[in-house]
C-alpha positions in Angstrom: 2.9 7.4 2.1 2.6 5.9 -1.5 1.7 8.4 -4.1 -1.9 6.6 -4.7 -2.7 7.3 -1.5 -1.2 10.6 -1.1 -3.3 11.4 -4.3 -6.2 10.3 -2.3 -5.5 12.4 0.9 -5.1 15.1 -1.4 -8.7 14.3 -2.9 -9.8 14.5 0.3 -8.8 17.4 1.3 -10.2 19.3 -1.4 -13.4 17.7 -1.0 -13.4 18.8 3.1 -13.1 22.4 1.4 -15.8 21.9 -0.4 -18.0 20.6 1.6 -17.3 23.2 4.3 -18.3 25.6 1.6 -21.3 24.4 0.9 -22.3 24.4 4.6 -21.2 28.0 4.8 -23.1 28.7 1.8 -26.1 27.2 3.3 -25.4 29.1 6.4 -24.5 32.5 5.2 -28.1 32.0 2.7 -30.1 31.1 5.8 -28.6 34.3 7.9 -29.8 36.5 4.9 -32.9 35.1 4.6 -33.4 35.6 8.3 -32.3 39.2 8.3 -35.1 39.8 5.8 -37.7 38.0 7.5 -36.6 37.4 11.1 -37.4 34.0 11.0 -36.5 32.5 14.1 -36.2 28.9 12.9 -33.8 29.9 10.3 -32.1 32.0 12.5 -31.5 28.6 14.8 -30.6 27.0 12.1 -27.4 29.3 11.5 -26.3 29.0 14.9 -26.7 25.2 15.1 -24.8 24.7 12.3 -21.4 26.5 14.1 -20.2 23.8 15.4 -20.2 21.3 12.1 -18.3 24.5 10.7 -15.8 24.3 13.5 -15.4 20.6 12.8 -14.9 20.8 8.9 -11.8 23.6 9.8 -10.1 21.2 12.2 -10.0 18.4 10.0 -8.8 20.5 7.0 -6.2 22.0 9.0 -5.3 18.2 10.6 -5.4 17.4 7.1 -3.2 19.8 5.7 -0.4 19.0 8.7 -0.5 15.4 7.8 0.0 16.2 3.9 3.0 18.4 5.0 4.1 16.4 7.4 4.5 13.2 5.7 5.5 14.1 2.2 7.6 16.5 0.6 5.1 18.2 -2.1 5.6 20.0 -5.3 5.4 23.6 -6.0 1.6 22.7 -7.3 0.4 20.7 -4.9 2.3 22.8 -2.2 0.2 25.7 -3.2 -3.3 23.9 -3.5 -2.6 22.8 0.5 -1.7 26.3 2.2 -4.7 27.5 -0.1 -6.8 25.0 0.8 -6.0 25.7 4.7 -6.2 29.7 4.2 -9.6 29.0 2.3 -10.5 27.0 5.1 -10.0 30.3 7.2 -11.8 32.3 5.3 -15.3 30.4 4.9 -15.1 29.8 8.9 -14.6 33.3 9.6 -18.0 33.9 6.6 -19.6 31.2 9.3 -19.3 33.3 12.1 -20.4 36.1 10.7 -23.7 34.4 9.4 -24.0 33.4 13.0 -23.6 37.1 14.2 -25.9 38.5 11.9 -28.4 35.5 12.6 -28.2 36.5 16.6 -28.8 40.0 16.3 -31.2 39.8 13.6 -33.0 37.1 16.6 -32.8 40.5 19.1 -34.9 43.0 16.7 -32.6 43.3 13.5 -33.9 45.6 11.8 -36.6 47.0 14.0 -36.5 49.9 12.3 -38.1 52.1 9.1 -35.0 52.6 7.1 -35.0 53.2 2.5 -31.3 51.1 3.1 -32.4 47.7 1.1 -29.9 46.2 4.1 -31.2 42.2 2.9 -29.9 42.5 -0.7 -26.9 43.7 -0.2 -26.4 40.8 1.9 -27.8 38.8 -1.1 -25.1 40.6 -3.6 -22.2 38.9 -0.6 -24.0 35.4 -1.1 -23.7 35.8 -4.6 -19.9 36.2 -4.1 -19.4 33.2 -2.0 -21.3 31.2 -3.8 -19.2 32.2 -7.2 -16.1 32.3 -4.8 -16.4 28.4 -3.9 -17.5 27.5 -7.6 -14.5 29.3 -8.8 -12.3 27.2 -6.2 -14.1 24.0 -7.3 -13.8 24.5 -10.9 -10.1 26.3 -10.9 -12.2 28.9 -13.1 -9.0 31.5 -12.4 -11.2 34.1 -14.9 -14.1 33.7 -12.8 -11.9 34.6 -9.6 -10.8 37.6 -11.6 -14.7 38.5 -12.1 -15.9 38.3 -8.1 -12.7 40.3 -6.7 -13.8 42.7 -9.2 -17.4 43.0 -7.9 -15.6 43.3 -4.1 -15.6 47.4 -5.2 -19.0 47.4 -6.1 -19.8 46.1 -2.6 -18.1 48.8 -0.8 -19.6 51.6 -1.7 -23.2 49.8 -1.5 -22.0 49.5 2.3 -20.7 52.8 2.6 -23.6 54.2 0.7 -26.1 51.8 2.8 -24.6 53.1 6.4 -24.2 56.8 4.8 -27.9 56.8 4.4 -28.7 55.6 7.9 -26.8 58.2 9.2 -28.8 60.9 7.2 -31.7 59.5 8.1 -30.9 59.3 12.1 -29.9 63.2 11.6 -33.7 64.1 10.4 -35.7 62.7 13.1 -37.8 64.1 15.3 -36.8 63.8 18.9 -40.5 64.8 19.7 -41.7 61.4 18.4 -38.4 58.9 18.9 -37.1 57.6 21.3 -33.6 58.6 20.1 -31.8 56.1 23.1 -33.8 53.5 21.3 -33.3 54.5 17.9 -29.4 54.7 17.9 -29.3 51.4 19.6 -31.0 49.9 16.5 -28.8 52.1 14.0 -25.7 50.7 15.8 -27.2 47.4 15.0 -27.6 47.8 11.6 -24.5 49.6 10.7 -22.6 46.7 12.8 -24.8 44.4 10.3 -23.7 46.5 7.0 -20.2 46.1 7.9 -20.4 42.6 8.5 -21.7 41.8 4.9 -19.0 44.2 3.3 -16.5 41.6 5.2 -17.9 38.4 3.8 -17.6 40.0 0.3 -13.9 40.3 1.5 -13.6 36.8 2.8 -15.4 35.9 -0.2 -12.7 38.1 -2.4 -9.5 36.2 -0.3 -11.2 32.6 -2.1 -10.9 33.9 -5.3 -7.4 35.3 -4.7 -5.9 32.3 -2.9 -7.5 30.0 -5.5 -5.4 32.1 -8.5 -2.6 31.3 -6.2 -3.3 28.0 -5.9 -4.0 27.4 -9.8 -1.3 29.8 -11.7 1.5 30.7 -8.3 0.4 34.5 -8.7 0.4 36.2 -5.2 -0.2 39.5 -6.4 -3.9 39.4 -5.2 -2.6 38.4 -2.1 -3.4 40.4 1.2 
């Protein structure tokens, strides 16, 4: 392979990861905009779009063989490839959680009266992949440092969120509840909390794997 075109394959590559990011973006946006307003064409809108996220990871990771395969790379371009296939990773596991959230959200997420704002925490996570895939466009290594920062803060608004629904399950009145029903949707939406609090992690691996791939520091590695 000449180097003009293995510059080019290399181009393209990073432009598969960022257009699979954008979809996920799209995707993950659409799944929290359903989960506040239980939209159902929204919600079919996230799932329809699975499979064009399934496609984008297959032809980064075909990609990403053939770069390795049929060239020896430097250290640089070594490290933007296996990030570019671990990002890859990430943003499809981010899709499949929008499509999770999407489904149960279509079966009565959340039918319940709950003070957990459950919608903008999953709007504080959008915010983070968003930044996340900016930061990989851009090789913004400061901003990286920023949004796995703000992976904290999103903890404890999950453990706070699912604390709370807890507390409030505890002070019901069985008299008036259908407790069978209720813990069903509690399930639900602590199953939801925990699923946002993972695409701020997912979100947190982009921003670690693109220091990686801009300055070789692994330390943020997990």
């Amino acid at each position: 392979m000449a180097r003009e075109q293995y510059q080019r394959e290399l181009e393209a590559l990073r432009e598969a990861v960022l257009e699979m990011g954008a979809l996920v973006q799209t995707q993950f946006d659409r799944a929290v905009t359903a989960l506040a307003g239980h939209e159902t064409e929204i919600t079919r809108q996230v799932v329809e779009s699975e499979d064009r996220i399934n496609e984008y990871y297959l032809d980064i990771e075909r990609k990403c063989i053939e770069l390795l395969g049929l060239q020896q790379p430097v250290a640089s371009d070594l490290r933007f490839i296996a990030s570019s296939f671990k990002i890859s990773t990430d943003l499809d596991r981010i899709g499949d959680i929008a499509v999770k959230i999407a489904e149960r959200t279509e079966a009565g997420l959340p039918a319940m009266e709950t003070a957990v704002d459950i919608p903008s925490i999953a709007q504080e996570s959008a915010t983070m992949v968003a930044d996340a895939i900016d930061a990989f466009e851009s090789s913004d290594t400061d901003a990286c440092q920023e949004i796995i920062a703000r992976d904290d803060q999103i903890d404890q608004l999950a453990k706070h969120a699912s604390r709370q629904v807890f507390h409030e399950t505890a002070t019901l009145d069985a008299a008036i509840v259908d407790l069978d029903e209720h813990h069903e949707r509690v399930l639900r939406l602590v199953i939801t909390v925990a699923d946002i609090e993972h695409v701020a992690d997912h979100a947190t691996n982009v921003a670690a794997r693109t220091v990686y791939m801009v300055t070789g520091d692994d330390s943020l590695l997990e």
